[in-house]
N, C-alpha and C positions, 0 to 999 in steps of 0.2 A: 519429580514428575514434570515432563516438559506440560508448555501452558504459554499458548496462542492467541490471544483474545483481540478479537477487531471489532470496532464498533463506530457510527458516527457515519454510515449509509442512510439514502433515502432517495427520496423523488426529487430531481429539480428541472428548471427547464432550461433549456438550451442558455449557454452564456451565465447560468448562475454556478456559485463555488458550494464549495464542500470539504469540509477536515478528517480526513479519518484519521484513525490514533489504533494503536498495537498493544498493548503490553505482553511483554513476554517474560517467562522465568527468568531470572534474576543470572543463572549458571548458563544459559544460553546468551542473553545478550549482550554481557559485559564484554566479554572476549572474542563476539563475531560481530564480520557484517550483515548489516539488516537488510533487505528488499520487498517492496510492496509487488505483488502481480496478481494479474485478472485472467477472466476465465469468460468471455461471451458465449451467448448458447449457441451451440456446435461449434467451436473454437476451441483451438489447444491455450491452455494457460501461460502467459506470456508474460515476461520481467516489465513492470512499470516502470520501477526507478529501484537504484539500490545507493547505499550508504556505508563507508567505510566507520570502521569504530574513530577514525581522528575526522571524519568528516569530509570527504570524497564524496561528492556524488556521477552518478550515472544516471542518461534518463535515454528512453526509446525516445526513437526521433517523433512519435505521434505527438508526444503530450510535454517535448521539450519547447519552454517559455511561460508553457501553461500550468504545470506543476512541479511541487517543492515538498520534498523530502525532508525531513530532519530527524535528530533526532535528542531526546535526553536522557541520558543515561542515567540522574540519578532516579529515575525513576522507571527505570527499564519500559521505554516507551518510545515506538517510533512515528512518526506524524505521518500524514502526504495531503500536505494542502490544493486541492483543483480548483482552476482556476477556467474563465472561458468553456466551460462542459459541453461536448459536444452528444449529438445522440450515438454518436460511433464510441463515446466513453462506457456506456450501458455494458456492465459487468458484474459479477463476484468479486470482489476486490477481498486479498489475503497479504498479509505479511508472512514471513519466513526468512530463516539466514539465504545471504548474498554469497555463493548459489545456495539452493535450499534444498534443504533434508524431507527424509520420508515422512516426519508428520506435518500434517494443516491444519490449521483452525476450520473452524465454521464459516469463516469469510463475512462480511457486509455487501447487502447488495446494494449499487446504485445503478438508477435510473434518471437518465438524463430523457426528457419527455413535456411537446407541451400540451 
């Protein structure tokens, strides 16, 4: 059974950080790459940052400097540390493989807000 789980959203204000964290089935992530992406309301769902299984990463130009991907595999879990949070970060934030497949978690929401 595939199994999505994000968690580590919340409220913060402008300029403060946030860690989200993934874990996902053990047969999905050992073998792909990972990617966090957001979803603002009325906005299409858009790649945050993705992560090769050797450790590549990619980031949109929005949040490149200001966030950091990682990830650990013995624990089928990938991170995305925010850094500088702007209120233009205010999203659904999901993980999924790099590109990603039909299913999605639940998402975490943050809100960046003061």
């Amino acid at each position: 059974q595939v199994q999505l789980v994000e968690s580590g959203g919340g409220l913060v204000q402008p300029g403060g950080s946030l860690r989200l964290s993934c874990v996902a089935s053990g047969s999905i992530f050992s073998s792909n790459a990972m990617g966090w992406y957001r979803q603002a309301p009325g906005k299409e769902r858009e790649l945050v940052a993705g992560i090769t299984r050797a450790g590549s990463t990619n980031y949109a130009d929005s949040v490149k400097g200001r966030f950091t991907i990682s990830r650990d595999n013995a624990k089928n879990t990938v991170y995305l540390q925010m850094n500088s949070l702007k209120p233009e970060d205010t999203a659904v934030y999901y993980c999924n493989l790099w590109p990603p497949f039909a299913y999605w978690g639940q998402g975490t929401q943050v809100t960046v807000s003061s």
